[in-house]
N, C-alpha and C positions, 0 to 999 in steps of 0.2 A: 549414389544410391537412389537418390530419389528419378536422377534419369532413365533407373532400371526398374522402375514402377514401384518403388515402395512408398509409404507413408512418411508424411513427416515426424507424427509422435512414434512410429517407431525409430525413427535414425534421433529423436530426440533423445529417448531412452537409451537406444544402444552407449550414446555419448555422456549421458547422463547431463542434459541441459535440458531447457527446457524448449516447447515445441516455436517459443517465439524468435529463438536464437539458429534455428534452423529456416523458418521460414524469410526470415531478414536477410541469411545468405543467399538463398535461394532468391531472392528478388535480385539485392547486388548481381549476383552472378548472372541473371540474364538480361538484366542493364547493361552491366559492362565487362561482362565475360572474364570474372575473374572475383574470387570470393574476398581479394586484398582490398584494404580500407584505403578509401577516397583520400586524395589529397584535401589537408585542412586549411584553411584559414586563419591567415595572422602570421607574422614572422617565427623565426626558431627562438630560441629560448638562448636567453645572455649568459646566464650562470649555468654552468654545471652541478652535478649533483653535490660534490666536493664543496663548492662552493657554496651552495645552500647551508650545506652542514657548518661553514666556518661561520656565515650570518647569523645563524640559529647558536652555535656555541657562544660568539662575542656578546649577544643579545642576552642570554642565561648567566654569563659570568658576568656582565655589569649592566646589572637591570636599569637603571637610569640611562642607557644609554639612547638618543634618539635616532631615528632612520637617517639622518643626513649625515652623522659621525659614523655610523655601522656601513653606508656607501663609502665615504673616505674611507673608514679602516679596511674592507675588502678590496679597494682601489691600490691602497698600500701595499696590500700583503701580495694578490693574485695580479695586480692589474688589470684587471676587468671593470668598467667604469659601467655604472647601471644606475637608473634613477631613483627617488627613495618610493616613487610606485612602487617599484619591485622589490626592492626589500622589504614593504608593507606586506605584498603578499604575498608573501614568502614566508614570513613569519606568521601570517595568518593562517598558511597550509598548517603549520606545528600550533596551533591554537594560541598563540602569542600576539596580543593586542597592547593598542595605544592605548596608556591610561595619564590623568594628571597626577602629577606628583602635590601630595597633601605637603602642606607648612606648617608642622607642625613647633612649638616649644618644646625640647626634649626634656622628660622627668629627667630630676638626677635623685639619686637612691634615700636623698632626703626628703622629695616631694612623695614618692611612694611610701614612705616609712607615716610620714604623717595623714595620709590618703587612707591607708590601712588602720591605723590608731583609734581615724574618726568613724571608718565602717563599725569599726568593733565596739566602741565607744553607743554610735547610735541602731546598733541589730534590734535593739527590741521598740524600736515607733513605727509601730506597726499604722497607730491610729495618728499620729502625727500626718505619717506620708499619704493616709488617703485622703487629704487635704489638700497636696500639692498636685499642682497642674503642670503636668511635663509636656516640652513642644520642640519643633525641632526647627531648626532656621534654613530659611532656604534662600537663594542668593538669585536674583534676576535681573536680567542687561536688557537692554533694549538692544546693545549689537553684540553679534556673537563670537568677537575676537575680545578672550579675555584677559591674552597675554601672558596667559601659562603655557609654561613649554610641556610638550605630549613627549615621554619616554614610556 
């Protein structure tokens, strides 16, 4: 169209894009005579989409699990050996990140039963508590391996 004298915001229009997405083929194509996208950069892709889907499912059914057991287990299942790069960002595609896992003392239903006793107990120091100075603790290394495992 455009070689037959039209506008590019009209052939934008007719397509209903806009006029930057016709002028950009319109360059390609008299670069390299051809409106098809350039060869890219970088190798092809190890996993399939299937395979994404089983990383991202074993990832959601056992959240503790780390990127280097989530490589073995796809290695197990499909065969497909890929490094845990790639399972990083792979799950980072499904917004699925590395966190540490907290170590926590688990309540058991008698620390909460007494936890609650003493809220109830202390609701009305109002003036007691704006006495106390609440702070929060923060933990700093000089190096930055802390020897918590990332799942």
């Amino acid at each position: 169209m455009l070689q037959s004298g039209s506008v590019q915001q009209e052939v934008a229009n007719l397509f209903n894009v806009s006029q930057s997405v016709i002028s950009r083929l319109n360059n390609r194509f008299n670069e390299t005579g051809s409106v098809l996208e350039r060869p890219r950069i970088g190798g092809p892709r190890k996993t399939t989409a299937a395979e994404d889907r089983f990383v991202t499912l074993s990832a959601r059914r056992e959240p503790l699990s780390t990127c280097r057991q989530l490589s073995r287990r796809l290695f197990n299942a499909t065969g497909t050996s890929v490094s845990i790069e790639t399972i990083r960002r792979r799950l980072n595609c499904v917004h699925l990140r590395s966190r540490r896992l907290l170590r926590r003392v688990p309540l058991t239903q008698n620390h909460m039963r007494q936890r609650l006793q003493w809220a109830r107990d202390h609701v009305n120091w109002v003036n007691e508590l704006r006495s106390v100075l609440v702070t929060d603790e923060s933990r700093y290394a000089r190096f930055s391996d802390s020897r918590r495992v990332r799942v």
